[in-house]
N, C-alpha and C positions, 0 to 999 in steps of 0.2 A: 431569420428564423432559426432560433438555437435549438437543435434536436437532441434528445437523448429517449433511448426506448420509447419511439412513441408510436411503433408501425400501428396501432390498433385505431389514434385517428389519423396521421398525419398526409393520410391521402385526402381526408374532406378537408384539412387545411389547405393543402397544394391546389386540391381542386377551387377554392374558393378563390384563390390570388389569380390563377390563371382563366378566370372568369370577370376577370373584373373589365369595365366598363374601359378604362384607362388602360393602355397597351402598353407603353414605353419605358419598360422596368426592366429591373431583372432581380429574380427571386434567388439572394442566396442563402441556403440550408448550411447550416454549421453543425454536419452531426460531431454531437460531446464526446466519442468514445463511445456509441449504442453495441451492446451485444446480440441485439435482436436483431429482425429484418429492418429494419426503418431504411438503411442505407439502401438497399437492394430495391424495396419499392420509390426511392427516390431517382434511381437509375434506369428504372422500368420509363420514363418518363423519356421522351423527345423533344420535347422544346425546347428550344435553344434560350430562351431567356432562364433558363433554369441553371445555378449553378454549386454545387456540393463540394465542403470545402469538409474534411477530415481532419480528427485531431484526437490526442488522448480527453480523456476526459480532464475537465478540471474545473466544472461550474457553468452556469448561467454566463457571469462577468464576462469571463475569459472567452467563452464562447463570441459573446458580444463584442469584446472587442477585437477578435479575428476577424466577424462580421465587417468592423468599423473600418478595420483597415484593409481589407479587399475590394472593401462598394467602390463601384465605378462615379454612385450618382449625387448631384449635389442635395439629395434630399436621403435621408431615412427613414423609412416607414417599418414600427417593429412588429412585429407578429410572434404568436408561439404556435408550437406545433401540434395543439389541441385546439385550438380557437378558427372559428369559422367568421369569415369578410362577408358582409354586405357587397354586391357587386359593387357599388359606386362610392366605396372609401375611399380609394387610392383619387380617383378623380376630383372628388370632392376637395380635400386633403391639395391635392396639389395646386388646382386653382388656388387656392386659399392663399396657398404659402407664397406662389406666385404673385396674387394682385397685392400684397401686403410684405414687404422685403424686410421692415422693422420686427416683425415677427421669425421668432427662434425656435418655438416649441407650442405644438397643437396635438392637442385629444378630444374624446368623445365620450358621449354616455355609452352605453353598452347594456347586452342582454345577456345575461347570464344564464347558464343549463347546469343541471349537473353531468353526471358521467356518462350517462345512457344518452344525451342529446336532448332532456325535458325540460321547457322553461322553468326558470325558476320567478326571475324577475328580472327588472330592470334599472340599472343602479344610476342613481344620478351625481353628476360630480358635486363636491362641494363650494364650488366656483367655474364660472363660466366666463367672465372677462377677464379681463389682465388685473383690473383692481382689486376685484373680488379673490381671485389666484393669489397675488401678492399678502392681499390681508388674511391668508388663512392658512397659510403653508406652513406656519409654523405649529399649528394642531392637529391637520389632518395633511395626508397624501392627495394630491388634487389632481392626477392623471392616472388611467387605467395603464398599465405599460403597454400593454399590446394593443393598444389604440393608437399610438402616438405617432405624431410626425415629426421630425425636425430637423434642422440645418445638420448637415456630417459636418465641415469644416469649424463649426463650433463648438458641437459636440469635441470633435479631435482637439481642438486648440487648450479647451478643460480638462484633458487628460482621460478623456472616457469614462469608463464604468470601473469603479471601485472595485476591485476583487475582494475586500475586507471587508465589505458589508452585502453579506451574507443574506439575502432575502429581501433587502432593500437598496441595492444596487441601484434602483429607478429612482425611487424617494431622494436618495444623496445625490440624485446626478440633476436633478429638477431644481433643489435648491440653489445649486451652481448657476443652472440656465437661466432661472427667471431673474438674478442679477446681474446681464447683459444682454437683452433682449426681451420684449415683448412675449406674452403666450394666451392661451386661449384654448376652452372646452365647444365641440362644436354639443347641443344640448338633444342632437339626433342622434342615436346607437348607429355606430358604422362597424359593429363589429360584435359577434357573441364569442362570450367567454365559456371555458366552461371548466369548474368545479373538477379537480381530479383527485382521487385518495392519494393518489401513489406520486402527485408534484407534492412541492411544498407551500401550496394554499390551504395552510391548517388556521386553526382558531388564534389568534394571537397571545392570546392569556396561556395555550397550552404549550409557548415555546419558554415560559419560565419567568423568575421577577430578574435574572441575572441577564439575561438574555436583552429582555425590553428595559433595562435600564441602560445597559451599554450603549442601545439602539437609540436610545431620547439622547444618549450624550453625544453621540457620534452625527448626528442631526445638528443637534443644536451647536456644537464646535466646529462642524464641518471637519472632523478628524476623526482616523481611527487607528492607535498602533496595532504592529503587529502582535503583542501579544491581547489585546483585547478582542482582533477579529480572529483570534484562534481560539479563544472564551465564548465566542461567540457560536462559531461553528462546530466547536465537542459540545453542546447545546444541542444544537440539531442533530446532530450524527448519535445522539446519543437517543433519539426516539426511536422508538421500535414501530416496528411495519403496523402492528396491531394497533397501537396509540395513534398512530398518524390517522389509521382507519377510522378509530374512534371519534379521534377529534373531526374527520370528515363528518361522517354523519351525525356529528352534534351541532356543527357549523349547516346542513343544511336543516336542519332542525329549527335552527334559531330564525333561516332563512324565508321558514313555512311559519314562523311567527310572527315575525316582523317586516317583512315585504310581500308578502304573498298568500294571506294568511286561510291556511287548511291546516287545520289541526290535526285532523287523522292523519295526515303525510310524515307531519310534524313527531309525532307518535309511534310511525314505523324507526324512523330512521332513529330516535331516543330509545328501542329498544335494542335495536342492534350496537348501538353504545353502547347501554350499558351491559350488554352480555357481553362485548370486550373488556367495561370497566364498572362492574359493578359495586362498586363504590364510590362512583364521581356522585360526591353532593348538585354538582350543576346541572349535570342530566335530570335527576330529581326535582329539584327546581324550575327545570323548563316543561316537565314532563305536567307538573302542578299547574303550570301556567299555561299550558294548553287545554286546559277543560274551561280557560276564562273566556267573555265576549271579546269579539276583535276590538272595541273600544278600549276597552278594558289597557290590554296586553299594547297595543299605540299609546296609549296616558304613560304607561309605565317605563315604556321604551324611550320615550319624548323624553321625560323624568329622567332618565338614566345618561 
């Protein structure tokens, strides 16, 4: 679990691992360099399967692969520090991996919230067998990351997690896996996610055409130099706290349109958009298409 400033949920994380059904783990926390409390409520804890690993900050990646190379175990199971366990993932999850050894890499559908802990909906993967995986991976992302399970020893033998791809660090390390091993969607949510303004789960379109074209190249070549994933990252660094905000509640806007569909929700959250960006045409756009029938706005969405 990679931490950075999360004390506000990262107790109903901790408490949802240390609830699980499956005992024989151990939880280690990679605070990034937090200047908040996070550290300090992760120490407030007793349990010895519990273990807190410090560092400067320096991303996601890095973070994960301090993770990778401290685990004692021969499985990984990743988590974030806002997202809440079903009790019986890890269980689930491990028989799996156990009665099936040709298998490298296993995920799950999942239930989404946004920030306050509200369902939002539930997201189904784009593939659930290994065929179906294979045949789709090169259009879409086919694991939730903090769903996942999978071999360490394989993972480590691939080099780990990309520090250069910035936001997609899961994506490029999946394409690796599924060409030496076997993988699989379990089609049960074992795990809710949830929606944060202040991570960087923003709208994809709002991280730039420079940005998501480096990221289809870097996919698709399975390479990224270094000066492309520092194009990549003054990209991101270069959004403002308000934008990110924006783009949150347009993103769950779209969410009360297309999976879940209340318009008046849809509606709040498109206003506080655009009173950070009152000029985004898209807000507009979405704003028009919430006064339409839920058939309507599924035709359209199918469409698109």
């Amino acid at each position: 679990m990679p931490a950075y400033n999360v004390e506000k949920y990262i107790k109903e994380a901790v408490d949802s691992v240390l609830s699980q059904s499956f005992t024989q783990f151990e939880l280690l926390i990679v605070d990034d360099g937090s200047n908040d409390g996070t550290a300090d409520l992760i120490r407030a804890y007793s349990d010895n399967r519990i273990r807190l690993i410090q560092q400067a900050n320096g991303g996601v990646s890095a973070a994960l692969n301090t993770g990778l190379k401290q685990a004692k175990g021969k499985y990984i199971a990743r988590f974030d520090a806002d997202d809440v366990c079903y009790p019986f993932r890890l269980e689930k999850q491990f028989q799996f991996m156990e009665a099936h050894p040709d298998y490298v890499l296993i995920g799950s559908d999942a239930d989404y919230m946004c920030e306050e802990g509200e369902f939002l909906f539930t997201n189904h993967n784009v593939g659930y067998s290994n065929e179906e995986i294979q045949e789709r991976v090169d259009v879409y992302c086919p694991f939730i990351h903090s769903t996942v399970m999978y071999k360490k020893e394989v993972v480590e033998r691939l080099g780990g997690y990309e520090v250069l791809a910035f936001t997609f660090e899961d994506y490029f390390l999946w394409k690796k896996l599924i060409k030496v091993g076997k993988v699989c969607n379990f089609k049960t949510p074992l795990i809710k996610v949830r929606f944060n303004a202040s991570s960087v789960t923003i709208d994809e379109k709002d991280r730039g055409a420079e940005f998501t074209r480096l990221k289809k190249k870097a996919l698709a070549t399975g390479k990224i130099s270094a000066e492309e994933g520092a194009r990549m990252k003054a990209g991101l660094i270069g959004m403002s706290k308000e934008k990110k905000e924006s783009s949150y509640h347009r993103m769950l806007a779209k969410k009360y349109l297309w999976n879940n569909y209340q318009p008046a929700k849809a509606r709040k959250h498109l206003l506080i958009s655009l009173k950070i960006e009152p000029i985004k045409i898209q807000s507009y756009l979405l704003m028009m298409m919430s006064f339409l029938p839920e058939a309507v706005i599924k035709a359209v969405y199918n469409l698109k």
